[in-house]
C-alpha positions, 0 to 999 in steps of 0.5 A: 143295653141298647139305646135309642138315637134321638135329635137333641132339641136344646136350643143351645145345641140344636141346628135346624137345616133345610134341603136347599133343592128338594127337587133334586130328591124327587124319587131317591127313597132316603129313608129306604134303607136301601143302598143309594150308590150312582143314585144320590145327587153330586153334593146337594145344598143343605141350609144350616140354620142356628144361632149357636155352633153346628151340631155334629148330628142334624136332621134335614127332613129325613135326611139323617146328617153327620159331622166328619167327627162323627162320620169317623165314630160310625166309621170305625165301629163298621157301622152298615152305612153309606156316606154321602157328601153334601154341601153346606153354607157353612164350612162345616164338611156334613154327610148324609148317613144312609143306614143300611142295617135294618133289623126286625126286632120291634116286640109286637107283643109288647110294643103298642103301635098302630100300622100306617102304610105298612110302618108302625107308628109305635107309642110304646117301644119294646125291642126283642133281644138280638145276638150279635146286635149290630153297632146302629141300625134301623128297626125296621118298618117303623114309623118315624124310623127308630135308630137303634144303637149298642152301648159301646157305641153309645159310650164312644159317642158320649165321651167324644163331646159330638153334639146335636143328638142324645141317646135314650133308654127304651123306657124313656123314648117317646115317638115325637108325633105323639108328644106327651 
């Protein structure tokens, strides 16, 4: 059963961060999908804020951050994806995951979304069926990017202990820019 890969909002798992030069991202599509080799700065400065420990899973803007640990999760189940460093005020070693595989599996029958720019902001989520389904990838041209993941995968991540992000059921995603 294929979940959906959400930001874990608890306050005792939840790490809020900040790019600390947007400048340096003028004209890099970083939600593109596309490969961002020879394009993405050398090790861009990223402010992790929390109260707590850091989360293995942080959000900065759209730029999807993963821990070494789990890095080596997506990494080992060939997840589509390029890793870039980026620099933290912390010790903790982060990567900007840019996801690569995009598959056009949003039911546009079922579904119910509204098109904007050529994205769909969806409010009701239904996925058709896909063979050979990948381990995560992005459906595409939706609006804010869905992440879709195989419960394999799901079943690793959840037993390692990563933090900072939950997996939810189809059913029960909500799109955050029409909160409930």
């Amino acid at each position: 059963m294929t979940k959906i890969w959400c930001q874990d909002l608890k306050d005792s798992v939840y790490t809020d961060a900040a790019l600390a030069d947007v400048k340096a991202f003028i004209g890099i599509p970083l939600s593109s999908g596309r490969s961002l080799a020879g394009r993405f700065p050398n090790c861009p400065a990223i402010e992790l804020r929390s109260g707590n420990s850091y989360s293995d899973f942080v959000k900065a803007g759209p730029m999807f951050l993963v821990s070494d640990r789990l890095k080596s999760i997506l990494e080992s189940y060939k997840s589509n994806a390029e890793y870039f460093e980026v620099g933290t005020d912390t010790s903790d070693t982060m990567f900007f995951c840019n996801l690569l595989e995009t598959v056009d599996c949003l039911d546009r029958i079922e579904s119910k979304f509204d098109v904007e720019y050529g994205a769909a902001n969806v409010s009701y989520l239904v996925l058709e069926n896909i063979e050979n389904e990948p381990p995560i990838y992005r459906v595409a041209n939706t609006n804010p990017l869905i992440i879709a993941v195989r419960e394999d995968l799901v079943s690793s991540v959840d037993l390692s202990g990563i933090t900072g992000l939950v997996f939810k059921s189809i059913e029960e995603w909500t799109n955050p820019m029409f909160p409930t």
